[in-house]
C-alpha positions in Angstrom: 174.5 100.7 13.2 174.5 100.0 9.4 173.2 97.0 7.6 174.6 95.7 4.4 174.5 92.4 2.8 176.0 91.6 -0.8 176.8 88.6 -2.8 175.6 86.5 -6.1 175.6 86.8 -9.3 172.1 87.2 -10.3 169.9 90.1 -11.5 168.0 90.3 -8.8 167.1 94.1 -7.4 166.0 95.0 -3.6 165.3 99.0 -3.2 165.8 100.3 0.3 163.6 103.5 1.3 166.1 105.4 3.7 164.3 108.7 5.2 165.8 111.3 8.0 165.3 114.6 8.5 167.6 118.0 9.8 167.4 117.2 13.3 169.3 114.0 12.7 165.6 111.4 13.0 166.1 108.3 10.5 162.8 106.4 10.2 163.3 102.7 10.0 164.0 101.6 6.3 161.2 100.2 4.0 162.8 97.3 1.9 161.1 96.6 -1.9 162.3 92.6 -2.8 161.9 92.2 -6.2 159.1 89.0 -6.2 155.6 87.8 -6.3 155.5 87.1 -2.7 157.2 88.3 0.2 159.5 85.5 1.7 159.2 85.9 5.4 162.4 84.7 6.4 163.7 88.1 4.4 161.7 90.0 6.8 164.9 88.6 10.0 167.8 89.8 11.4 167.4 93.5 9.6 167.2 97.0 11.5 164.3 97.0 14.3 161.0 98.5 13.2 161.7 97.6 9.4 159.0 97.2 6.5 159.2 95.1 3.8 157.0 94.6 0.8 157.6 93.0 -2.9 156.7 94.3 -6.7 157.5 92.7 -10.0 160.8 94.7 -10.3 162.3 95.5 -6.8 162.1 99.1 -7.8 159.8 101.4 -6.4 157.0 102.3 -9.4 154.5 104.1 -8.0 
C-alpha cells in the first residue's frame, strides 16, 4: 500500500528515505519534516514501523 499526501502552497520540504533491496524487502520509510521540533501528531496514520525526525531544512544534510 502506498502513502501520499499533498496540498498548500507553502515552501515547506518533508524528505522520505525509501530503501529495498533485490529480493523485493522495503524497510519502513524514515520521514525528515523540515522544523525545529518534531510534531507528534505527524508521527499518525503513516505506514507501520515508520521513523520520523526533523532538521532546519527537511532535506537530508548529513
Amino acid at each position: 500500500q502506498a502513502y501520499e499526501q499533498s496540498g498548500g502552497s507553502g515552501k515547506n520540504f518533508t524528505t522520505s528515505l525509501i530503501c529495498g533491496n533485490a529480493a523485493g524487502e522495503i524497510l519502513p520509510p524514515f520521514i525528515i519534516y523540515s522544523a525545529k521540533a518534531l510534531n507528534l501528531q505527524w508521527t499518525f496514520g503513516g505506514p507501520s514501523g515508520s521513523s520520523f525526525a526533523v532538521s532546519d531544512s527537511g532535506w537530508i544534510t548529513t
